[in-house]
N, C-alpha and C positions, 0 to 999 in steps of 0.2 A: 582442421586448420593447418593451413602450410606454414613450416620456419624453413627460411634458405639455410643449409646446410653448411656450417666452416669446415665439418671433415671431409677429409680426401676420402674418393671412392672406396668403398669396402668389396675387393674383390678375389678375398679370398676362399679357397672350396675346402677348408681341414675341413673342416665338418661335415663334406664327403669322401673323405679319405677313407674312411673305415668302410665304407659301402663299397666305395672302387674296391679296396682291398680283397673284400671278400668275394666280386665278382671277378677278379681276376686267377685269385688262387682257386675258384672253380670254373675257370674257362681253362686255368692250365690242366689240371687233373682230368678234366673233360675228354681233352683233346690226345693226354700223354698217358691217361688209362681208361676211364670208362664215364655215363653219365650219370649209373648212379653211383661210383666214387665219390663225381664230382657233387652230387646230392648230397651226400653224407659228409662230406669238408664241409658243406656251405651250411646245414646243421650244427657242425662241431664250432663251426664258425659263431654262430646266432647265440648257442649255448654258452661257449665262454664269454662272449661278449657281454652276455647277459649279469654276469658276475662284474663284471669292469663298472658296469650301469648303475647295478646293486651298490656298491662301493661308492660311487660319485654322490648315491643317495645317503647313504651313511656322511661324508664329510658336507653337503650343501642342507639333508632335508629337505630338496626340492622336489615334491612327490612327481613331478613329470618324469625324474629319472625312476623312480619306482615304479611304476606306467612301463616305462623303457625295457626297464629290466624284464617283465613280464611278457610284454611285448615277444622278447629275443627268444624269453624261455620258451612258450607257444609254438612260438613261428619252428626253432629247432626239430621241439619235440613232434609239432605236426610234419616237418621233414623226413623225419625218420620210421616215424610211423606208418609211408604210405604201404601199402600194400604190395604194390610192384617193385620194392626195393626185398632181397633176400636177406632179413636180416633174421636173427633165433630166435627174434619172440614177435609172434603175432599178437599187439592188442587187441582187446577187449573193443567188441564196436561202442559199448557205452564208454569207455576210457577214450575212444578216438572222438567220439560224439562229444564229450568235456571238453577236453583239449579246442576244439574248434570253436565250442561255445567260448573259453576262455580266451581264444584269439582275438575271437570279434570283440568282446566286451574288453578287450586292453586295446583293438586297435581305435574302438571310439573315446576309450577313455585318454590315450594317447596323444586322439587328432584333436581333443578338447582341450589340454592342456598347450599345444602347438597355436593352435589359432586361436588362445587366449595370451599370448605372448607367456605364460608364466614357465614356458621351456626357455626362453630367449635370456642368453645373458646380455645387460643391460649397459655394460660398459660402454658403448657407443652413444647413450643416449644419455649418461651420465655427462661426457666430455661437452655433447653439445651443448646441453643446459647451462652449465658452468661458462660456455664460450657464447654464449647470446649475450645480444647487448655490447660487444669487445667489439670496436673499431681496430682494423690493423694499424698498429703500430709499433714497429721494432723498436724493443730499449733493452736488447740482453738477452738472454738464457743464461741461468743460473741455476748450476745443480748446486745447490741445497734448500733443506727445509726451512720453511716460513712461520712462522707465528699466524696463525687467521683469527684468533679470534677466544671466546670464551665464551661457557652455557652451563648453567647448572643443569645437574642431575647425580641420581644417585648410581652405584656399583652395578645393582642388578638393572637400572633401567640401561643403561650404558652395555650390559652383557642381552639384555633382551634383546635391544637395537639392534647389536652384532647379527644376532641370530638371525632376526628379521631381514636383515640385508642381504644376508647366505643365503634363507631358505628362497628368497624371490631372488636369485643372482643378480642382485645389484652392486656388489661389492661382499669380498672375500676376505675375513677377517684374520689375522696373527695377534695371537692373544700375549702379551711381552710382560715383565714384572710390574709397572704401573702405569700401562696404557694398552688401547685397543688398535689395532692398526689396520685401517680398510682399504682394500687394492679392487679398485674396480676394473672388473675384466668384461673385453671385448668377446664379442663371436669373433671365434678365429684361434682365441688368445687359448680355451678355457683349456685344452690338453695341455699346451707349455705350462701353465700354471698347477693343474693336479698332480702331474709327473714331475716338476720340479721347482716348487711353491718357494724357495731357498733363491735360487736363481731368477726366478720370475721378478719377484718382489727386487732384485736389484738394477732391475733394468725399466720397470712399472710404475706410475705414479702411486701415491697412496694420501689416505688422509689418518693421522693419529689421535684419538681422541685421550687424555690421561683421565688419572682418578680424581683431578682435581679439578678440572674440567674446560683446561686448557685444549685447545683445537690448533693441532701442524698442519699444516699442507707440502708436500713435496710432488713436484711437476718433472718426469724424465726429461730427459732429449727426444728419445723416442715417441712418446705421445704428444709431445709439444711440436714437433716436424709432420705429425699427424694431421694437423692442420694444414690447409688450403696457402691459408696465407701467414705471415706474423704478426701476430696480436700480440699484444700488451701484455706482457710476464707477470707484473706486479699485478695487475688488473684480474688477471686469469688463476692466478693464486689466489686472490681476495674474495674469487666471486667463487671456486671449488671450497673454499671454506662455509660462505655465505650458505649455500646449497648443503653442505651436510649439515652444518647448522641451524637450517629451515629441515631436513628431515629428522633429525632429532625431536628437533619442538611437533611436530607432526606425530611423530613416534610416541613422547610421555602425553600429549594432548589423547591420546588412544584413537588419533586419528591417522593411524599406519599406509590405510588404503590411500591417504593421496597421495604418497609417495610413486605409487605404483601409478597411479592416474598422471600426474604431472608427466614421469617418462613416457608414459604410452601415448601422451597426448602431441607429443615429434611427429607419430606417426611412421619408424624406422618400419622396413621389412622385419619380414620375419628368419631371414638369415644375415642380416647387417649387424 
């Protein structure tokens, strides 16, 4: 099913930043000492990175980055393991025979979780939803938070939710003395956000949920200019409430999955 789209093009490449990086730093080592130098960067490369992946999986539990992490591990170690490279220890051909086994079974499990969307952060596809149905109409931008609204539920269902939204990057929670607070993040966004969650959060929409079961909305500048055109401020607050409000009731209904079906169903790329 097609929706016309209210966000501006998404055409940014962070999320091949680290690939360029790493074929750069072994085109230069390449060319300014040797190519299996440049072999063994691009290993040391895959290998750290692998830890950064590991780590994204620790703060989200999105097993696509656990996937990732292994993924980097494999690919490293089968780099440095080739044989034509002079390094002190010759593996074991059954050690090198694993390794390769465990490359291929990470890289389908990897391209399973890619072309199932659930690597995809969702932040793009959060904004649209919330902006369907919004006629442009200019009346304001206003940075501060709004009142949307109110839903029962209890402490841990409200900490379950949180989780849920983490571990499928739909929104990235800060956990505050009597309320939960979700910042949905864009592709694009999700490195400014792990490296500096403090700063992101002041320049990023978010929705707060309290213990009492009141629901904030607050709308940036920056994601409200994100938009094509101007819509309706009060409207586009009302209806980002409306929307975590409908995945909450979806969430204690123990019908979680159609959260993830609703977004998927935009039909975004799988790098937007």
């Amino acid at each position: 099913m097609y929706f016309p789209r209210k966000l501006k093009q998404d055409n940014s490449i962070t999320g091949l930043i680290p690939a360029l990086i790493c074929l750069l730093i072994g085109a230069v080592i390449w060319v300014l000492i040797g190519p299996e130098e440049a072999l063994i960067s691009v290993a040391a490369f895959y290998i750290l990175y692998a830890g950064f992946s590991f780590w994204i999986y620790l703060r989200t539990r999105n097993m696509s980055f656990l996937a990732a992490s292994l993924w980097q591990l494999c690919c490293g170690i089968f780099l440095v393991t080739r044989p034509e490279l002079p390094l002190f220890i010759v593996p074991d051909k059954k050690i090198s025979g694993m390794v390769v086994v465990l490359l291929l079974a990470a890289t389908v499990w990897l391209l399973y979780f890619l072309f199932t969307k659930r690597a995809k952060w969702k932040g793009r596809e959060v904004f649209e939803l919330a902006s369907m149905a919004i006629e442009p109409l200019p009346d304001g931008f206003t940075e501060r938070p709004r009142p949307a609204g109110s839903i029962s539920y209890t402490r841990d269902e409200l900490m379950g939710f949180a989780a849920f939204l983490s571990c499928n990057l739909v929104a990235m929670p800060y956990y505050e003395g009597n309320s939960v607070v979700l910042v949905p993040v864009k592709m694009g966004d999700e490195f400014s956000y792990l490296l500096n969650r403090e700063k992101f959060r002041q320049n990023r929409s978010w929705i707060a949920f309290d213990f009492h079961g009141n629901v904030t909305v607050n709308i940036s500048r920056k994601d409200y200019l994100d938009y094509k055109a101007e819509l309706s401020f009060d409207q586009l607050c009302v209806n980002f409430g409306k929307l975590f409000i409908q995945f909450m009731e979806y969430y204690r209904k123990g019908e979680a999955e159609r959260i993830l079906n609703k977004l998927n169903e935009l039909g975004l790329g799988l790098t937007s």
